[in-house]
N, C-alpha and C positions, 0 to 999 in steps of 0.2 A: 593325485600323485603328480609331481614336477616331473615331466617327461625330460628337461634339460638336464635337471641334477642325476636324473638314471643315467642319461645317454654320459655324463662328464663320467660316472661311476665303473661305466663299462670300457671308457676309452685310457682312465688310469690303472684298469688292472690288466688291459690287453696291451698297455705300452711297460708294467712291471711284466706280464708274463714276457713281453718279449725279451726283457733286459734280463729275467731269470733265465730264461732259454740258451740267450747267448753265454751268458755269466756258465753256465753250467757246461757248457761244448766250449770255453775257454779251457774247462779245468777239467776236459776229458771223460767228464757223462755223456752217454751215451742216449739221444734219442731212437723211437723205433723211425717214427715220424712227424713232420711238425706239418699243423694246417693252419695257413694265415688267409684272415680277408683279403682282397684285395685291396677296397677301397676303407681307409679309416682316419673320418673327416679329424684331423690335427694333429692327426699322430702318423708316425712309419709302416705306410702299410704295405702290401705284399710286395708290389715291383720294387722297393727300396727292400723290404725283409730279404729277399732272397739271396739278391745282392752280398748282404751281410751275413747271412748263414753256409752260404758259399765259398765268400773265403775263408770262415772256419772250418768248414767239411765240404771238400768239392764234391765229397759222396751224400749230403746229406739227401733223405726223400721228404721233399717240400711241394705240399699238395698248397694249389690256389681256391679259394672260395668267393665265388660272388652272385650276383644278381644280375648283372652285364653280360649277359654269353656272349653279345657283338663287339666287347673291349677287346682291341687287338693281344691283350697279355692273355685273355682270358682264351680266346681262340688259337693263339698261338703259342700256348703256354709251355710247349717244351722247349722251343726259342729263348724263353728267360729262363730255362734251368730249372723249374717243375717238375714235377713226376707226375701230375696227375690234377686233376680240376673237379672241383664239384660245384654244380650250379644251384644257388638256392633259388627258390626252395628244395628240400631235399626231405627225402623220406630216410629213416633212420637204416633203412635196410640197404638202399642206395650211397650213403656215405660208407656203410660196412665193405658194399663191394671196394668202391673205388679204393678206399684202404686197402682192402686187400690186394687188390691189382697192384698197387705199388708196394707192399713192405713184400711182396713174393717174385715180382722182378729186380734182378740184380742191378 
């Protein structure tokens, strides 16, 4: 398997999921929540995404994901307008909480 053509595979459909995400909060769909990486090598990743989903919904709940717990956004993630961070690795029961902890605080 081409580990680069995977990696090219995942970073064209996490730069259209972005572009569908905005494109749809342009035109007044509603998310419950959005979770972006932080770091995504050549494309807009999270400290640039939130930015951008912000001033579409200054209400949006915009959880960070990474593998960096000592990135200052990642540590200081209510600072850039976050709701909430999950560190991978993650257990599927650990991302449930963290979700919930944000789509249940207002």
């Amino acid at each position: 398997m081409d580990d680069k053509k995977n990696i090219e595979n995942v970073l064209f459909q996490e730069r259209e999921q972005l572009k569908i995400t905005l494109e749809s909060m342009n035109k007044n769909a509603k998310y419950d929540a959005v979770i972006t990486d932080l770091m995504i090598n050549g494309n807009v990743g999270g400290k640039e995404a939130i930015q951008l989903l912000l001033e579409i919904d200054p209400n949006a709940k915009v959880l960070v994901s990474s593998s960096y717990s000592m990135d200052p956004v990642v540590a200081n993630f209510k600072d850039y307008g976050f709701k909430g961070c999950i560190i991978k690795p993650f257990k599927i029961e650990d991302q449930k909480k963290d979700l919930s902890e944000v789509l249940n605080n207002n």
